[in-house]
N, C-alpha and C positions, 0 to 999 in steps of 0.2 A: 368490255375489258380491253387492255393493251396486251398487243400481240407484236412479233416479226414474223413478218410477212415474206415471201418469195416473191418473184414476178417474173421472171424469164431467165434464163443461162446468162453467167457473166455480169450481170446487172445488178449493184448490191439489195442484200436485208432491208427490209423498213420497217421501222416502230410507227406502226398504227393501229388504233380503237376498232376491235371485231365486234361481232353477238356473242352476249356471253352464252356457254352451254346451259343447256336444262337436260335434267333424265327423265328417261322413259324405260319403265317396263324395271328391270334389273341393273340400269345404269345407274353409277354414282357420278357426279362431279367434285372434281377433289382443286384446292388450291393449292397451288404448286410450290416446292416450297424450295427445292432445288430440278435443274435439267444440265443435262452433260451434253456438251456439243460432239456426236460421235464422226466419224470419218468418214462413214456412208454417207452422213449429210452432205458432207463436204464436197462426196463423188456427184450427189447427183443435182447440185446447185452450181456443177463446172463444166459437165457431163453431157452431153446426150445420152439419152431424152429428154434427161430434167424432171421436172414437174408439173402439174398443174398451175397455172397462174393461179395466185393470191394461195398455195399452199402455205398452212402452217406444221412449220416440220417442229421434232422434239418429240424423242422416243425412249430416253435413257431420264426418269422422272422417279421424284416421290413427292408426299406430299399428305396434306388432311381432306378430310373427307367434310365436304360443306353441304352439300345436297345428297340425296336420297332414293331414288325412284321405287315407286311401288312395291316391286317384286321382290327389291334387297331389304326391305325393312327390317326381316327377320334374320338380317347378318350381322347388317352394319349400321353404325347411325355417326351421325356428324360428330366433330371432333377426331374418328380415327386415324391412328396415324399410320401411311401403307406406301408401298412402290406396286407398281402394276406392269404385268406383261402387255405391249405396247399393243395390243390390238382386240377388239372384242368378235368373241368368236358366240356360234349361238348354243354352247353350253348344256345341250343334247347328245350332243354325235358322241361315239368312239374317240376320237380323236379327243376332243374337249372334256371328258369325262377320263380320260388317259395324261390330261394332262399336259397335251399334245396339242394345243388349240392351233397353232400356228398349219397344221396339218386339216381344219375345219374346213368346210366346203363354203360356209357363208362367212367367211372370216373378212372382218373391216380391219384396214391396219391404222393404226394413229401416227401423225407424221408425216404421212406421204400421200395425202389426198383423199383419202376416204372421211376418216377424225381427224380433226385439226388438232395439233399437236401441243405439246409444252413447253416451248417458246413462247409462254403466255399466263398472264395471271391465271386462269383456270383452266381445267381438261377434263372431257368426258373419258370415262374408265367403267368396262364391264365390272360386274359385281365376282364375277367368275374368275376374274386374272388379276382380282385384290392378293396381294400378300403384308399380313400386317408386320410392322416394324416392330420388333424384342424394344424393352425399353431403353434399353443400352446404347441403342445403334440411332445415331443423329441423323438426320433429311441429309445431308451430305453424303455418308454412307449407302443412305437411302437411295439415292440417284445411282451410286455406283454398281449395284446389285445388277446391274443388266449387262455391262460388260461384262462383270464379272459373269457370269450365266455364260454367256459366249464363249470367254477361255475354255469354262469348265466344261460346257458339251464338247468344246474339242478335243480337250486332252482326254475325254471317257470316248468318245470316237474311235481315238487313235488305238485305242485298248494298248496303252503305258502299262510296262513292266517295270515292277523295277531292278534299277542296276541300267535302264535304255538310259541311251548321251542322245539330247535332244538338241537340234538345231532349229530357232530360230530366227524367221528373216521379217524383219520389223518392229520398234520396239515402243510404236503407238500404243493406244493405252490398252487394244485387242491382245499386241504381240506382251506388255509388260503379265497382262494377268495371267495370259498363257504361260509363260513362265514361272506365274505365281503355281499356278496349278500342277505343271510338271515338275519341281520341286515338292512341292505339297504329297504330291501321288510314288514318288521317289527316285526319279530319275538324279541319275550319277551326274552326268555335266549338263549345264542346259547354259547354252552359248547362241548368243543376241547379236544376229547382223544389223546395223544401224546407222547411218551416216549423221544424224545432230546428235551434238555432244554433249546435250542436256542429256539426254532420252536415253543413250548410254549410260550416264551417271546413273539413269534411276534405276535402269536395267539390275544392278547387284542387290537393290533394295528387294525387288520383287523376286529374286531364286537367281539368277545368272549366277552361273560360277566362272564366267567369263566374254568377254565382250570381242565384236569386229569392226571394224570401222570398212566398211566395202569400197572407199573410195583409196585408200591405201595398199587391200589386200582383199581377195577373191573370200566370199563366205568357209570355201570347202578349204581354202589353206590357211586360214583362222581359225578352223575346226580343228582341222587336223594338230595343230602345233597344240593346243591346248587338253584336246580328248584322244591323240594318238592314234582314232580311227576314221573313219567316215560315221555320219549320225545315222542311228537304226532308225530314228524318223522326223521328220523335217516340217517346220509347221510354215505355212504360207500368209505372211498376217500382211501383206501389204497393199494387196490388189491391184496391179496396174501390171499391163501386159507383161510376157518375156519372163515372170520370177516363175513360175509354175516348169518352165523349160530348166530355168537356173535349178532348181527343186530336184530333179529329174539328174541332173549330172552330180548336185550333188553325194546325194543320199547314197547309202549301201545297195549292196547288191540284195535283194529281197525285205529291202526298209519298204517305211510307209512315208506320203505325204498327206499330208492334209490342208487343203485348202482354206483357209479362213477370211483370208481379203475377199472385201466385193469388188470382183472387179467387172466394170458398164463397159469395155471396149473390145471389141475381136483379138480372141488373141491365140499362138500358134504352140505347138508343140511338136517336136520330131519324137513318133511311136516309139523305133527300131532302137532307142536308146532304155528305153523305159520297158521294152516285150525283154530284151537283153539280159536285164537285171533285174523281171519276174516283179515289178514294185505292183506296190500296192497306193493306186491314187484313190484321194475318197475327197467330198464336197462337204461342207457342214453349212445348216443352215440354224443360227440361233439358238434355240434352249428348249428347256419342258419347265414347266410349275415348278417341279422336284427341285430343279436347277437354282433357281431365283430362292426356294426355301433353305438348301445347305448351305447355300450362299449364304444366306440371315445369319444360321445360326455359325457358323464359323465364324462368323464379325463378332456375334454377342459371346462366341465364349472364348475371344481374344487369339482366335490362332490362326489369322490372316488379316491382313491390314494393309486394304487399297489406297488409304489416304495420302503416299505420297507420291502418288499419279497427279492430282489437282496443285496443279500449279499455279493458279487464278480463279477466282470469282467475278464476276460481272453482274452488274443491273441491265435492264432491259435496253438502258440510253448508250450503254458500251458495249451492247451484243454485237449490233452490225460489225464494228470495229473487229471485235476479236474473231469473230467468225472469219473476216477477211484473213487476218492475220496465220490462223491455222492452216490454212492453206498453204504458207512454205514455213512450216513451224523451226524455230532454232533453240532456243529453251524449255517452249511453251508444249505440256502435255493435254491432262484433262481441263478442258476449263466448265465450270459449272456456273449455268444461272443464276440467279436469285431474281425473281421478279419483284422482290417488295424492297431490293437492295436501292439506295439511290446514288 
């Protein structure tokens, strides 16, 4: 099959012919029908450490179900149409029977070097982390059920009240759903620090009741002019050193932050600001089953609508390109694969 390839830090994507997947035991192989190029990708194809050489990344995927493996016969059979939690876990433990797979002890992640990812005509997928797609809801959609997952553990993290004025700093396709979600759950202002002025524009589609442009004016006095107070909690969606400090000066006195960017590089915080004002910081890592299921069904019964995050489609002959491109994005949000596209 045709895949993009990694090869070392700095060094572009390449379209080249892998082995296609086969399943074993309770695996499915599904052909891919859309993948969204996510932001972590980005970090660790620029990054230290990186990856494995010849890693096939691609973890935001849906897709039909063409092969089978033994164990899942009694689930699924080819033709299904599904998006899948990006990694196979072994579907026993606590954690995997909670729903929790990512929490598994023998957990493979797809993407990042264990399963080759979907960046690629096909992908192996546990039978256990299938979720099938409402009939309503297109492979486009399909793809997007992962970010969206991510908003929505955060903002259930954050445990959002409502009437809370939610701040936040970045308005990638992580930082837009997040805002999809803390409107949704009902926070009064929810204000999008953001410097490209595509990403702003899209910010009022997804909940913003108002926008910052940080290179103009400081997140916390963009806040302030718009919500009149400081934010009782401040979501962190962009990863790269130093915003976690910003986070910390901004927020109230006994707010919360919540961390959502990945960020790969060392990074510092002064305590005595943060013991001062009693915050509450917390980490978030990804989703549960649950996450990726409410997600479905809010799409199929029309009362959230991630579609205009994707600003592009791409075939496999234009992934390299745009993948570079995302890297200092100016209009461009989610862009989504299509491997059969030409």
């Amino acid at each position: 099959m045709r895949a993009i390839v990694f090869h070392k830090i700095g060094a572009p994507l390449t379209l080249e012919t892998v082995p296609d997947p086969s399943p074993k035991g309770s695996e499915v192989v599904l052909k891919v029908c859309n993948c969204g190029i996510c932001g972590s990708d980005l970090h660790v194809a620029s990054l230290p450490p990186g990856l494995p050489p010849r890693t096939v990344m691609g973890h935001e995927f849906s897709g039909e179900i063409v092969a089978v493996g033994p164990e899942a016969k009694d689930k699924w059979k080819e033709g299904d149409r599904v998006c899948a939690l990006p990694y196979i876990g072994c579907g026993k433990c606590e954690a995997c029977l909670a729903g929790d797979g990512v929490r598994c002890g023998r957990i493979k992640s797809t993407g990042l070097g264990q399963i080759p990812g979907a960046y690629s005509e096909f992908v192996l997928a546990g039978s256990n982390e299938l979720v099938r797609l409402p009939p309503n809801v297109n492979f486009q959609q399909g793809a997007l059920v992962e970010p969206l997952s991510v908003g929505l553990h955060a903002v259930n993290q954050a445990e959002l009240k409502r009437g809370e004025n939610v701040l936040i700093i970045g308005a990638g396709p992580v930082g837009l759903v997040t805002a999809l979600w803390a409107r949704f759950f009902g926070a009064r202002h929810v204000v999008v620090s953001e410097k490209a002025p595509g990403r702003r524009d899209l910010a009022a589609k997804f909940g913003a009741t108002g926008v910052v442009d940080p290179s103009k004016e400081s997140a916390a006095t963009g806040f302030q002019k718009i919500a009149g107070a400081p934010p009782d909690v401040v979501f962190e969606c962009v990863g790269v050193p130093g915003i976690i400090q910003q986070c910390v000066q901004n927020v109230r006195p006994r707010g919360r932050i919540v961390v959502v960017g990945v960020c790969a590089q060392p990074d510092t915080i002064l305590p005595l600001l943060a013991i001062v004002k009693e915050l509450r910081l917390e980490f978030v890592l990804g989703y549960r089953r649950q996450d990726f299921q409410f997600c479905l069904d809010m799409m199929s019964a029309g009362r959230i609508d991630p579609m205009p995050m994707v600003t592009g489609v791409t075939g496999l002959a234009g992934f390299p390109a745009e993948f570079e491109a995302l890297k200092k994005p100016e209009q461009q949000c989610k862009i989504l694969l299509d491997p059969w596209k030409n």
